[in-house]
N, C-alpha and C positions, 0 to 999 in steps of 0.2 A: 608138543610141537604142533597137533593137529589141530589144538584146541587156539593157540597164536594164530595160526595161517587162517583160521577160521574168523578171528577175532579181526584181523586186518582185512581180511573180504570183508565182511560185513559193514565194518569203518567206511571201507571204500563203496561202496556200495549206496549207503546211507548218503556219503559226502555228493556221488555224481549225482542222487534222485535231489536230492536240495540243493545243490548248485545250477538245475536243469530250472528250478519253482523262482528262481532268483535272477533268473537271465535277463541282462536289458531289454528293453523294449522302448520303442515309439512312437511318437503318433502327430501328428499335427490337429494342432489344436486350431481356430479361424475364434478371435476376442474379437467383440466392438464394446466400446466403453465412449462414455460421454463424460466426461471433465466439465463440469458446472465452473463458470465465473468466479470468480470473490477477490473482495477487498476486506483487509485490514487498516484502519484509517482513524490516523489519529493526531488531532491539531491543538498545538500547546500555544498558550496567547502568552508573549513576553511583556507584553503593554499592556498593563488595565485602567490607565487613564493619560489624558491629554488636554496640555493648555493652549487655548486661544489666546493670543492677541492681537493689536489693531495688524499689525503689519499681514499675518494670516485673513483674515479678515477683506483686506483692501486684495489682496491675491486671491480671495477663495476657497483656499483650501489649505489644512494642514498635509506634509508627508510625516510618516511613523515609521522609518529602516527598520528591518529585524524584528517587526512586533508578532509573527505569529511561525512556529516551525512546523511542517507538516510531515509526518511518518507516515508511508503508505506500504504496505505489501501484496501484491496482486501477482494474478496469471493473465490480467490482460495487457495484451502488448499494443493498443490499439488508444493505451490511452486512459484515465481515469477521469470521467465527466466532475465537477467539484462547484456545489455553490456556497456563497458567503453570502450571510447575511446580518448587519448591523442593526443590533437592538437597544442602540444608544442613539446620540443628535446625530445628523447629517447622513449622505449616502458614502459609501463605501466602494474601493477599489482597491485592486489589489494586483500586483507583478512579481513575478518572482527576483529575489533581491537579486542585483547586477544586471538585470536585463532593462530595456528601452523604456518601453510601452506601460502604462497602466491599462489593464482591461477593467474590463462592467463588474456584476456580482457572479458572473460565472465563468470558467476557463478549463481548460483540459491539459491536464498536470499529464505529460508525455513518461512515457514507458518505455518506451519502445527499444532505447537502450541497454535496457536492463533484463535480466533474465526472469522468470516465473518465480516469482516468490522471494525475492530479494529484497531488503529493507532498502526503500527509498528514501533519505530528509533532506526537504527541501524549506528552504527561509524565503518568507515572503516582506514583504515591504506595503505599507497600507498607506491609502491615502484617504482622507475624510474631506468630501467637498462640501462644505458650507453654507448652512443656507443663509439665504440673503439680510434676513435680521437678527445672525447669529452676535455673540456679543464674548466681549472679552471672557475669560471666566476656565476654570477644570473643568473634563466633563468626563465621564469613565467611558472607554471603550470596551462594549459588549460586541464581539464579534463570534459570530459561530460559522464552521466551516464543515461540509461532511459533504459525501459523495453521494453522485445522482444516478444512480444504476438501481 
């Protein structure tokens, strides 16, 4: 019996010194951290070529709906700067489909709605303005689109 009563001191004994080595603690910590920028940005062309003719022509310009789709994923809410540039005939413009306005070769594809990191796709609509002694004919549309940060 002395050698149990013995046995269970010591048990307890052991258990209070390591439950003492194990006790919560806390502390306040004070982080600064800097979060860098980034885009993920990626533009698929649906159109890789377009015909003129005279009625285009006597107007100026072709329109091209739904020729380029762009996926973007960012952390800035401010905005993704974005130029296009055509490496085929004529200058290039470009709106996002449904909306008014064509702009120039550059625009700022809005964020702002969207959370950090969130897949954005957005369809764009092109317009090729013609130059003045462009002539009936196919011409392939080379459009590239990438971000200016």
């Amino acid at each position: 019996m002395r050698s149990s009563n013995f046995s269970i001191a010591l048990i307890i004994a052991i258990l209070l010194g390591a439950s003492s080595s194990f006790a919560a603690t806390s502390a306040k910590v004070h982080v600064t951290a800097t979060v860098l920028p980034f885009v993920s940005f990626d533009a698929i062309q649906h159109v890789t070529t377009y015909q003129v003719n005279s009625d285009d022509i006597k107007r100026g310009y072709i329109d091209l709906p739904n020729s380029m789709t762009v996926k973007v994923r960012t952390n800035l809410n401010a905005g993704v700067p974005v130029i296009v540039e055509n490496a085929g005939v004529g200058r290039v413009l470009i709106r996002e489909s449904g909306r008014a306005d064509f702009v120039g070769n550059t625009f700022t594809l809005n964020t702002a709605d969207y959370r950090p990191n969130t897949q954005i796709s957005k369809n764009y609509d092109s317009r090729i303005v013609l130059s003045a002694d462009a002539k009936d004919g196919i011409y392939p549309l080379i459009i590239s689109m990438a971000p200016a940060i």
